[in-house]
N, C-alpha and C positions, 0 to 999 in steps of 0.2 A: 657714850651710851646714855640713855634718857629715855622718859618717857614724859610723853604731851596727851593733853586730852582738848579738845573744843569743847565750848560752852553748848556744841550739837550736840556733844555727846563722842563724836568722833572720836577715835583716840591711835598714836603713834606708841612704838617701842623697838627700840632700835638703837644703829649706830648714827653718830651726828657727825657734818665737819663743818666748823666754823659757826656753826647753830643750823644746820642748814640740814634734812634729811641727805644720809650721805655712805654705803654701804650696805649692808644686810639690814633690814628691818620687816616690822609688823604693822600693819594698818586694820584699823579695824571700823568701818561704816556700821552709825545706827541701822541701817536697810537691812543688817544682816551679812554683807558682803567685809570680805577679808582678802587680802595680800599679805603675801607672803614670800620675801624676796631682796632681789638688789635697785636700790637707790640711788641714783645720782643725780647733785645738787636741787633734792627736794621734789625729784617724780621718779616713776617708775623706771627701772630702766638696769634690764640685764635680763639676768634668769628668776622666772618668779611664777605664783602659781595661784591665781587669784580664783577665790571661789567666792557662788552667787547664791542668792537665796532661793532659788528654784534650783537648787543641785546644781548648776552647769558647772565646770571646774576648767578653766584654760590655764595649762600648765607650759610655759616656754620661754622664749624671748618677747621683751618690752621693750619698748622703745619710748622714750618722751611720753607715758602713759598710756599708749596704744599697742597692743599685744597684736605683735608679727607675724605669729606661727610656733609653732611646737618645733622642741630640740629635741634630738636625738643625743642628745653627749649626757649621757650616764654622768659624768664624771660629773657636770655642773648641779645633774638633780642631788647627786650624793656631796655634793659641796654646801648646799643650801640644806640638807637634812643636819651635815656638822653643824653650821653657823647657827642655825635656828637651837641644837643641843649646847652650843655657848654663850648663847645669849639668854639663856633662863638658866 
């Protein structure tokens, strides 16, 4: 667990493996955009739910930073609601 900030202003909070974005984690862009989601080795990449500063909200799977499509499995958005209430 860790938090990182860039000298952008950028800033991570999350879980880490090896130093490396890796698990449940938070991302948070100066632009106003956030993620909120699964990690693996240091991009996006599972169930996650990024929102943008014009409102738009893409809630699903990720893949290598590029968001696939919306899930339907309950089970992963209530899995990402626990993680996010264990990580604060």
């Amino acid at each position: 667990m860790g938090t990182f900030t860039w000298e952008s202003g950028n800033s991570y909070q999350g879980c880490y493996h090896e130093d490396v974005r890796h698990g449940f984690g938070e991302m948070h862009w100066t632009d106003g955009s956030h993620y909120r989601g699964e990690w693996k080795n240091g991009v996006q990449n599972g169930f996650g739910v990024m929102n943008f500063p014009d409102g738009r909200v893409k809630e699903g799977i990720f893949e290598n930073n590029v968001f696939k499509g919306p899930s339907d499995d309950l089970q992963k958005s209530n899995q990402l609601r626990i993680q996010e209430i264990l990580v604060k």
